[in-house]
C-alpha positions in Angstrom: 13.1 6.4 -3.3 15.2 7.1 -0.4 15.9 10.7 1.1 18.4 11.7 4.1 17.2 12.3 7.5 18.4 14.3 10.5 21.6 11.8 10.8 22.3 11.7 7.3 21.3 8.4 7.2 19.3 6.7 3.9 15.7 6.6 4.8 13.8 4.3 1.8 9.9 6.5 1.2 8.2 2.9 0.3 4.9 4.5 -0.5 5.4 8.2 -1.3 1.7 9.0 -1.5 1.1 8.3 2.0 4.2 9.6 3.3 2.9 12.9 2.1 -0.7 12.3 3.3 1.0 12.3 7.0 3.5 15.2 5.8 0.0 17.2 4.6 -2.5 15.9 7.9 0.5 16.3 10.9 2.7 18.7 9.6 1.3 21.1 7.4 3.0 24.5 8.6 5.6 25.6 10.7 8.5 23.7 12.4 7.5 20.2 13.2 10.1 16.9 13.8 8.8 14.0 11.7 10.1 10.1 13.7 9.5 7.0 11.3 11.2 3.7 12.5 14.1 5.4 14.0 14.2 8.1 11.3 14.4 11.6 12.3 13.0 14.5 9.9 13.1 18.4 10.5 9.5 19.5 8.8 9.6 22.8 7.8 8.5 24.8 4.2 11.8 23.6 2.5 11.1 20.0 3.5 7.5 20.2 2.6 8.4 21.8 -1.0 11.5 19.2 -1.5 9.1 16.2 -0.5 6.2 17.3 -2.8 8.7 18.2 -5.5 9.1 14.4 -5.2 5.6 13.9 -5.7 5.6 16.0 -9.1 8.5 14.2 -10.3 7.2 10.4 -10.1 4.0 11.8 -12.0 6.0 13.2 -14.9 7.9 9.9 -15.3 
């Protein structure tokens, strides 16, 4: 699954489940910036809701 970060570049989630794990431990509220391998992520409600949207869709499939 691959999602846009600050730079609009592609950014591939290889394990989703612990991606959010981090999301839910290090950035669980307010305005946070997430850095993964050169990656850049603003962390705020609408991310947290798109990313565990995410979640609910791979476990509906």
């Amino acid at each position: 699954m691959k999602i846009k970060d600050l730079n609009n570049r592609d950014f591939e989630i290889k394990d989703l489940t612990s991606f959010i794990r981090h999301i839910k431990t290090y950035h669980s509220h307010g305005t946070s910036l997430h850095e993964e391998n050169g990656f850049f992520f603003k962390v705020d409600d609408k991310f947290r809701k798109f990313i565990f949207s995410l979640s609910n869709e791979e476990n509906n499939k």
